[in-house]
C-alpha positions in Angstrom: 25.0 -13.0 -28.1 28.5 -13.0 -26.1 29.4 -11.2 -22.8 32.7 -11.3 -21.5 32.9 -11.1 -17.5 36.1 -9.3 -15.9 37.3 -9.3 -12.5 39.6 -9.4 -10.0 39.7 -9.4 -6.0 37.9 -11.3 -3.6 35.1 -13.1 -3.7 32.8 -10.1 -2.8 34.2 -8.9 -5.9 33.5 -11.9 -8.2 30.1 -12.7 -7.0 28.1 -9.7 -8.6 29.9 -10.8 -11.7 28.6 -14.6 -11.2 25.2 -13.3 -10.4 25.6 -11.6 -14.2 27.0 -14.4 -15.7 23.8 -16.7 -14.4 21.7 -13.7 -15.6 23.0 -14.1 -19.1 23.5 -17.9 -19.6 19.5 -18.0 -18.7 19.0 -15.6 -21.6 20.5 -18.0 -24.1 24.1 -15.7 -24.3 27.6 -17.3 -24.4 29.0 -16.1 -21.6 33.3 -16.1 -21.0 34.4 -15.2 -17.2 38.1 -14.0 -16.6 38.8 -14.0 -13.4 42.0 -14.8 -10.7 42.9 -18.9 -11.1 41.1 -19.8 -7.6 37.7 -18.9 -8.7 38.3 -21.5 -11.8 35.9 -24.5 -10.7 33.2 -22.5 -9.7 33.2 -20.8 -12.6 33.4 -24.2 -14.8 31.0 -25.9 -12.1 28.3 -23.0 -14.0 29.3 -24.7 -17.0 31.0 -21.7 -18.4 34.3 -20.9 -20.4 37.0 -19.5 -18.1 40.0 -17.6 -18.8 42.4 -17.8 -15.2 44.5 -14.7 -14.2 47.2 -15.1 -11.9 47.5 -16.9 -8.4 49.5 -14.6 -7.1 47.6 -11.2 -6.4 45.4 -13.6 -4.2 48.0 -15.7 -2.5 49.5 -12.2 -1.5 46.7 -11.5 0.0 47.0 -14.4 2.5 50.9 -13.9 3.2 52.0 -12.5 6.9 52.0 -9.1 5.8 49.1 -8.6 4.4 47.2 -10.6 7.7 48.9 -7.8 9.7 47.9 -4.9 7.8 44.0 -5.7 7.5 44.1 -7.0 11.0 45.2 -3.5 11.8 48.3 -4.5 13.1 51.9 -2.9 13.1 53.1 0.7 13.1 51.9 3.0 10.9 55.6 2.9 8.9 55.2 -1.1 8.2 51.9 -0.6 7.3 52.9 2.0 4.6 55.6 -0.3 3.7 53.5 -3.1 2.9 51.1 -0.5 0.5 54.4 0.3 -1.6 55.3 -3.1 -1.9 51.8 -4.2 -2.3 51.4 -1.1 -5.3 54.8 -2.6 -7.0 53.6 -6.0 -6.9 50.4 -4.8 -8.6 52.5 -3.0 -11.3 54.7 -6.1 -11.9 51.9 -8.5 -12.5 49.6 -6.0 -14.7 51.6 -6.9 -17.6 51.0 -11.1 -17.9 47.1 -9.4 -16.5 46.8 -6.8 -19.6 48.6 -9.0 -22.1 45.3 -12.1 -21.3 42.3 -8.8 -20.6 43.6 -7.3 -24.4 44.2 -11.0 -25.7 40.5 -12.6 -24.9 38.8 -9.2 -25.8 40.2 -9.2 -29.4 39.9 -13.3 -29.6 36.4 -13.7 -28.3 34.9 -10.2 -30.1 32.2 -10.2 -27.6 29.1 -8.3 -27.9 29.2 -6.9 -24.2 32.3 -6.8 -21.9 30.9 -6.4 -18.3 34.4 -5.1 -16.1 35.5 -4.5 -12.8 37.0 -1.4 -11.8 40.0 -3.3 -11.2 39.8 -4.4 -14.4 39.3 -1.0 -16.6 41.7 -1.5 -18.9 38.3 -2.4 -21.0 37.5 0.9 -20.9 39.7 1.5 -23.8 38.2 -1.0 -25.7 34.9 0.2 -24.9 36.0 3.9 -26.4 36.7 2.1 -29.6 33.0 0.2 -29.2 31.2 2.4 -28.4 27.7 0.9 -26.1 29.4 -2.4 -25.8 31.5 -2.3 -22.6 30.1 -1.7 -19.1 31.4 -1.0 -15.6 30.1 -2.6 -12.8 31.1 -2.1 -9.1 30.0 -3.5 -6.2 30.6 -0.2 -4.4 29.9 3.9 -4.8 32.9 6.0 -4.6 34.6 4.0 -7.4 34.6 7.1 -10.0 31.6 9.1 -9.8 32.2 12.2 -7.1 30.2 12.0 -3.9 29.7 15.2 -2.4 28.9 14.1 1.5 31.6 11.1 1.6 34.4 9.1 0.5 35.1 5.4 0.7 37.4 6.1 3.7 35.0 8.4 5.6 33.8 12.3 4.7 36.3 14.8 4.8 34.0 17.8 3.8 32.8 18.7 0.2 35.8 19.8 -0.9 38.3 17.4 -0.1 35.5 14.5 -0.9 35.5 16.2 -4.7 39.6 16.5 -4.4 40.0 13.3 -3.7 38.1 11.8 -6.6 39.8 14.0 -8.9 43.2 13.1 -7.7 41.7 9.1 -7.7 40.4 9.3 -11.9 43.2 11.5 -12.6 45.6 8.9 -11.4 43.2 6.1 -12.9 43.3 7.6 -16.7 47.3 8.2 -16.3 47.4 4.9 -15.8 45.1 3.6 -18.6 47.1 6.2 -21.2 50.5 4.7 -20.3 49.4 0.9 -20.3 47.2 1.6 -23.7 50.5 2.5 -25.6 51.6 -0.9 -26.6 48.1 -1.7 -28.1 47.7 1.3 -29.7 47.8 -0.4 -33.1 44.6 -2.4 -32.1 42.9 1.2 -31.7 44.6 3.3 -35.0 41.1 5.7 -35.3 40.9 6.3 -31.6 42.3 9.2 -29.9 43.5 8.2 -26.7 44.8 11.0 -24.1 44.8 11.4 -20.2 41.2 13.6 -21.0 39.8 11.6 -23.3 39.7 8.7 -21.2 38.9 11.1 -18.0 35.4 11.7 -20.1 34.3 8.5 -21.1 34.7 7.7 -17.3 32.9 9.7 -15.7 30.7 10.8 -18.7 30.2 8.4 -21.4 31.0 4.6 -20.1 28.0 3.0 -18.3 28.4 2.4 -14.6 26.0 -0.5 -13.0 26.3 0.0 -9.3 25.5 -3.6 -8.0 24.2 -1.8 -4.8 20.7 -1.4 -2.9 19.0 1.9 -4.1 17.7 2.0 -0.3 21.1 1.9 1.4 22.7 4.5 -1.3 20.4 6.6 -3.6 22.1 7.8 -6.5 23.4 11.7 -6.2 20.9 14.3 -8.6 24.6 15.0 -9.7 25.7 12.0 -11.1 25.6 11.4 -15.1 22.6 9.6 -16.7 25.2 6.6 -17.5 25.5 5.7 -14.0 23.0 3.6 -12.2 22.3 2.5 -9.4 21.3 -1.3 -10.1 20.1 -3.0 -7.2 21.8 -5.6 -5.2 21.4 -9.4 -7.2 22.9 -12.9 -6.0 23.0 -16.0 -7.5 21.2 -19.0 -5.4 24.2 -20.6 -4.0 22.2 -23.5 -2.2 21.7 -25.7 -5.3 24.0 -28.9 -4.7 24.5 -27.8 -0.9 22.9 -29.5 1.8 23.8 -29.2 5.6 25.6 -31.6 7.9 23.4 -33.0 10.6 25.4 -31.4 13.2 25.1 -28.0 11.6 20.8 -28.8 11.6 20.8 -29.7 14.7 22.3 -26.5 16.2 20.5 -24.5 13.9 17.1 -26.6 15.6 18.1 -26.2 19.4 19.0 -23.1 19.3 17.2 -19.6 18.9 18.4 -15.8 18.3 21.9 -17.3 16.5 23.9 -14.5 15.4 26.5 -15.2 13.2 29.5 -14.1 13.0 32.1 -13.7 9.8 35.3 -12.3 8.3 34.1 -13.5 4.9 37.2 -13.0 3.0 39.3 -11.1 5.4 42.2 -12.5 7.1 44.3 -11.2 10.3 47.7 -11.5 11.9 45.9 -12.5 15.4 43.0 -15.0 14.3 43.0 -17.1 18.0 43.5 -13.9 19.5 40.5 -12.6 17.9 38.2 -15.6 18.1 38.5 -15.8 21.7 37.5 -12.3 22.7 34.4 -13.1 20.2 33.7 -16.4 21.9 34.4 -15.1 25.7 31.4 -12.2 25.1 29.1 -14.7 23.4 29.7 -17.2 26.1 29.5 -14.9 28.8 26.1 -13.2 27.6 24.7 -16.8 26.5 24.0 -15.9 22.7 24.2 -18.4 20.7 26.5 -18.4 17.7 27.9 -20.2 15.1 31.1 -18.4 13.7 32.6 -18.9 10.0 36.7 -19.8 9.7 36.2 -19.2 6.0 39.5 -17.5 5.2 41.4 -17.5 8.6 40.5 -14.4 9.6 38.7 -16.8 12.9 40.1 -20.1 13.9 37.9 -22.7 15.4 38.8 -23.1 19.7 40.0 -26.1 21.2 37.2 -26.4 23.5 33.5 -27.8 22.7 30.6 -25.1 23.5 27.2 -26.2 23.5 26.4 -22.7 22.4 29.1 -22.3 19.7 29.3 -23.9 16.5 31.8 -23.3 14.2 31.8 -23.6 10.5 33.8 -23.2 7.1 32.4 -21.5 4.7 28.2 -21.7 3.5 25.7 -20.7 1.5 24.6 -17.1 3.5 21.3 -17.9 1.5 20.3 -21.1 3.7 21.5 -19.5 6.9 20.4 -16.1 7.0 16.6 -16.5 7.5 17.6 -18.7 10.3 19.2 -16.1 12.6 19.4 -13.0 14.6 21.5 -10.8 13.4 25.3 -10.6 11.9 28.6 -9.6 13.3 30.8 -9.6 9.9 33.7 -7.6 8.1 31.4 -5.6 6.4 31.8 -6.3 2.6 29.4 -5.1 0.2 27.8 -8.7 -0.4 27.6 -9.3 3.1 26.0 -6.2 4.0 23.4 -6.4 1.5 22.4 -10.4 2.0 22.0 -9.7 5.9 19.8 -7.0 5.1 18.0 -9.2 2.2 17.3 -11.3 4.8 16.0 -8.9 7.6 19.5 -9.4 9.9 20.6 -6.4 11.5 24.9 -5.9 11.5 27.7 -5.1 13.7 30.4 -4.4 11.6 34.2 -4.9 12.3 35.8 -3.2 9.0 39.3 -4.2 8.1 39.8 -2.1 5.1 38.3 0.6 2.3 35.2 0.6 1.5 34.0 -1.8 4.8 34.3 1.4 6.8 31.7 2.9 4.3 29.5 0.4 4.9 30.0 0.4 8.8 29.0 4.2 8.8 25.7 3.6 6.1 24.2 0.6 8.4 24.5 3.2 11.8 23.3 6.1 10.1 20.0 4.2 8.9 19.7 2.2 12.5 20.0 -1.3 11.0 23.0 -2.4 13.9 25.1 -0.1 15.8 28.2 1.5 14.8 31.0 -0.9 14.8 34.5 -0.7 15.9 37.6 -1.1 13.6 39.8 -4.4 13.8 42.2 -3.1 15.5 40.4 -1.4 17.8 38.6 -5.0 18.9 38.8 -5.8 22.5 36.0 -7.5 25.1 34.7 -4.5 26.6 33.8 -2.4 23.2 32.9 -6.0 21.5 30.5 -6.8 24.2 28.8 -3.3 24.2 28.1 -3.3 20.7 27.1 -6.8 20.7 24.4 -7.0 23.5 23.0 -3.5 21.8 23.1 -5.2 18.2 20.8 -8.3 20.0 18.9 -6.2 22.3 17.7 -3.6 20.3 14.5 -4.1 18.6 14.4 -1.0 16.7 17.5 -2.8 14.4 16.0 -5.7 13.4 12.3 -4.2 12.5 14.5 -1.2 10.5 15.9 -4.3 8.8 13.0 -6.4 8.5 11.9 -3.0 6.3 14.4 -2.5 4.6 14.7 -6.4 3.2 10.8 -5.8 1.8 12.5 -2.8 -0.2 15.4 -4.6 -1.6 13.2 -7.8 -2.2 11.5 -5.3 -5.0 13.5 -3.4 -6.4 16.3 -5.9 -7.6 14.4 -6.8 -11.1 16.7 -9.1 -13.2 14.3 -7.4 -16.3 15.5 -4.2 -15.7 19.0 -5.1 -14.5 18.7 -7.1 -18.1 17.7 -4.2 -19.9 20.2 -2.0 -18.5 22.8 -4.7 -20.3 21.2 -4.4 -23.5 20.8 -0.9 -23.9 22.2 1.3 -25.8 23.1 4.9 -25.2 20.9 5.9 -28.2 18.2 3.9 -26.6 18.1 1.2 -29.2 19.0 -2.9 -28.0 21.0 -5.4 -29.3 18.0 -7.0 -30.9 17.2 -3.9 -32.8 20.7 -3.5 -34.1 23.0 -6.3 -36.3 26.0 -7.8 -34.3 28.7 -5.1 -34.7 
C-alpha cells in the first residue's frame, strides 16, 4: 500500500503528518512526504521518499516583515500591508506548488493521500477517488462550523457560522479556478464552486489531529469528521543531552520552560529580557528555547537560566514545571501529555484559540498577546502559572486522558476505512 503525505507550514504543521508517516511505514506501506525544502533531511533521516516544495513561503516567514507582524508590531495599516503582500506572494508561488501536488499524485497513484488544509488542492483528486484522500488538521475551525467559536475568538453564533461560510466559500472558489488547467485529468468529474463546497464539509474525511478532551467534536458535525486524538512521533531516538543541559536539569527543581517554537519577532532581545528579568527576579528556574529567533540567548551567565536551541519536548517535559510557549497546537497538547500546565503568549490564528481552551479548562492562566508583553502582566501570569496547584493537578488529569485515548489502532483504522465501511484489505487496489 502507498500513502502520499502533504503539507505545508511550520513545523507544528508537518509533525502530525510525520507522526502519520511513522504510523504507516511500521505497517509495511510506502510512504512519499511532500513537504516545503527545509523539512527535507528529516524526512529522508525516516528513510522515506521526499518530494521538496519551495524555500520560499518559509524563508518569508523569517524576513523583517513578517518578525514584525507576529511579534505584534507596527500599525495596524503596515500590518494589513504585509497580509496583501503576504496573500500575493501565496498566489504567485501556488502555481510551481500545484504544478509538483497534481504532478506526484498522478505519478505515484497512491492508495491514500493524507493533505493539509493548506494543501487541498487534493480534494479534487479525492472527488475523482472517491475514499482515498483524507484531510487532516492539526486544528478545529479549519472547515467544519463551530457554533460557540472561531479560530480568532467567538463572535456570537451567527457571525461564528458567517464567517465559516465566507471562509469555504472562498476556499472552493479557489479550488474551482486553480482545477481548470487539470481538468483533462478529471473528464467524468463535475467540478463547480458547490460541488466542491459538499465534499468539504460533507463527503471528504476530516482527521482532527487534536485531544478529544481539550475539544469534543460538535453533535453537529458530519460523520466524516473526527476527532482523532493528539499522536507524536518519539523524537528522542539518536538525541542525547549535553552534560551542561543534565546538569541543570539535576540542580535544579520546578524548571519552567519557556518557548516560541516556531514563532519569530521583530524585538527578540527586547523580549527575552523582560522574560529573564521576572524569572530572575522571582528565582524560578528556567531554561528558555532560541529555536527560531523568536528569544535570543543574553550576554550574561545565570546560574538559574539556561538556554537552549531547539530539543526533543519528549525528554524535557516530564522533567519540568510548567510551560510558557506561543501556543501552537503541538505544543499545547505535548505539555499537557506530559502533565505541564501553560501560559500562553499567542502570536497569531489559531494560538489565541488555544490560549482561551487552556483558561477555560484551568490548565494555566489566561495569557496575554505578544504585543501586549511587558514585566508587570508577564510576571502576574507567571507566578499564578507556578503557584497555583489547581493547574498542574487539572493537567496531571488531563495527561491520563490523552495517554488513552490516542490509539494508533484506531487512528489506523480511521486511514483504512472506507465510507461504505469496507478496508483496503477487503477491496483490490483501485
Amino acid at each position: 500500500m502507498k500513502a502520499l503525505l502533504f503539507s505545508i507550514g511550520t513545523r507544528g504543521d508537518i509533525e502530525p503528518f510525520l507522526a502519520i508517516a511513522e504510523l504507516l511505514k511500521d505497517r509495511d506501506w510506502d510512504v512519499v512526504c511532500v513537504f516545503p525544502e527545509q523539512f527535507r533531511a528529516t524526512v529522508e533521516s525516516m528513510g522515506l521518499p521526499f518530494y521538496g516544495f519551495s524555500r520560499a513561503f518559509l524563508d518569508m516567514l523569517d524576513s523583517k516583515e513578517a518578525k514584525m507582524f507576529m511579534g505584534g508590531q507596527g500599525s495596524f495599516l503596515k500590518r494589513i500591508k504585509f497580509l496583501i503582500k503576504m496573500a500575493r506572494f501565496g498566489l504567485k508561488l501556488s502555481k510551481d506548488i500545484l504544478e509538483l501536488h497534481h504532478r506526484v499524485q498522478k505519478e505515484e497513484s497512491p492508495d491514500r493521500v493524507l493533505y493539509h488544509p493548506k494543501c487541498n488542492y487534493s480534494l479534487i483528486w479525492g472527488m475523482a477517488n472517491p475514499g482515498k484522500s483524507i484531510l487532516v488538521s492539526p486544528i478545529p475551525g479549519v472547515c467544519h462550523t463551530i457554533n460557540h467559536l472561531t479560530i480568532l475568538g467567538d463572535y456570537g453564533k451567527t457571525l461564528n457560522k458567517l464567517s465559516f461560510w465566507a471562509q469555504n466559500t472562498l476556499k472552493a472558489l479557489m479550488l474551482w479556478k486553480f482545477s481548470k488547467r487539470y481538468r483533462q485529468d478529471y473528464p467524468d468529474l463535475k467540478i463547480t464552486v458547490s460541488s466542491i463546497k459538499k465534499a468539504m464539509l460533507k463527503k471528504e474525511k476530516t482527521l482532527y489531529a487534536i485531544s478529544p478532551s481539550l475539544f469534543p467534536k460538535p453533535e453537529y458535525w458530519p460523520s466524516s469528521a473526527h476527532i482523532a486524538g493528539y499522536y507524536k512521533r518519539d523524537k528522542t531516538v539518536n538525541w542525547k543531552p549535553d552534560e551542561a543541559l543534565t546538569s541543570f536539569v539535576n540542580e535544579h527543581n520546578k524548571i519552567v520552560f519557556v518557548t516560541f517554537g516556531s514563532m519569530s519577532n521583530a524585538r527578540p532581545r527586547e523580549t527575552t529580557n523582560i522574560l529573564v528579568d521576572v524569572l530572575e527576579r522571582n528565582n524560578i528556574s528556567a531554561i528558555i528555547n532560541t529555536s527560531s529567533g523568536g528569544l535570543e540567548k543574553t550576554a550574561e551567565s545565570l546560574d538559574s537560566i539556561h538556554f537552549v536551541n531547539d530539543l526533543p519536548y519528549d525528554w524535557l517535559f516530564p522533567k519540568i514545571q510548567a510551560v510558557v510557549h506561543h501556543g501552537g497546537s503541538g505544543t499545547t497538547h505535548t505539555a499537557l501529555k506530559y502533565g505541564c500546565p501553560s501560559l500562553i503568549i499567542p502570536h497569531i490564528l489559531d494560538q489565541f484559540f488555544w490560549n482561551e481552551t487552556i483558561s477555560r479548562l484551568q490548565l494555566g492562566p489566561k495569557g496575554m498577546s505578544i504585543k501586549k508583553l511587558d514585566q508587570n502582566n508577564f510576571e502576574s501570569k507567571l507566578l499564578d502559572l507556578v503557584n497555583n496547584d489547581s493547574y498542574k493537578n487539572n493537567a496531571e488529569r488531563m495527561a491520563e486522558k490523552m495517554n488513552t485515548e490516542s490509539n494508533k489502532n484506531k487512528l489506523y483504522e480511521l486511514i483504512i476505512s472506507r465510507k461504505d465501511g469496507k478496508t483496503l484489505q477487503d477491496s483490490p487496489r483501485w
